[in-house]
N, C-alpha and C positions, 0 to 999 in steps of 0.2 A: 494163840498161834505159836508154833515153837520150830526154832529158825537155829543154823547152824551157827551163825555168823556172834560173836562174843563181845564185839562193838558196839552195845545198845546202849544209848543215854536218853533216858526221860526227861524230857522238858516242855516246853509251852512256845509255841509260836511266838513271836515278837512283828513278824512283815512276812508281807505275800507280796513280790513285784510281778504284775503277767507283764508278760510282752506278745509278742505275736505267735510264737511258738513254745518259750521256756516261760519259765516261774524261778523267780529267783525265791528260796523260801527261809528263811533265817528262826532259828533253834536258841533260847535259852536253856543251858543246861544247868543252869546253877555254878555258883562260885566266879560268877563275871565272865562266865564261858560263854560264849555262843558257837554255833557253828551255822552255814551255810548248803545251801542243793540248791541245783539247779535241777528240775524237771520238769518234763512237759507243761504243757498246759492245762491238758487235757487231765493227766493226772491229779493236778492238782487242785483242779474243779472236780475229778471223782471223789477224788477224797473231800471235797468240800472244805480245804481249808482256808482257816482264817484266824485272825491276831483272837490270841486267848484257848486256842484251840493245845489240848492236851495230846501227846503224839513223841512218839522215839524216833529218835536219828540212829540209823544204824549203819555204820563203818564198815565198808570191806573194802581193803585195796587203797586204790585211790576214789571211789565213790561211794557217796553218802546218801543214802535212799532214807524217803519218809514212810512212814506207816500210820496210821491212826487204828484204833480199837472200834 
C-alpha cells in the first residue's frame, strides 16, 4: 500500500478498549514509545485487531489512523 502521509511507525498492539462506539487502540513503537487512536468500533473489528497484532500507526495532523497488512 503506498500512502502519502511520512508519519508511519511500525509496531505491535499492546490494548484494544471497545466501548460502545470508539476503540481506544494503543501502538508500541519501540524505544518506550507508545502511541494511542481512537477509532471506531467498527473499524477496529474490521481490522480484527488484537494485543500482539503487527500494524503502523500513521500520523497526519492531529490524527493517528491504524492500518494492518
Amino acid at each position: 500500500m503506498k500512502m502519502s502521509a511520512r508519519n508511519r511507525f511500525a509496531g505491535t498492539v499492546t490494548e484494544v478498549k471497545k466501548g460502545q462506539v470508539m476503540a481506544q487502540v494503543t501502538v508500541d513503537i519501540g524505544g518506550g514509545n507508545t502511541v494511542m487512536s481512537a477509532i471506531f468500533v467498527e473499524s477496529a473489528e474490521d481490522l480484527s485487531l488484537k494485543v500482539g497484532d503487527k500494524v503502523s500507526a500513521v500520523i497526519k495532523s492531529t490524527d493517528i489512523m491504524i492500518f494492518k497488512d
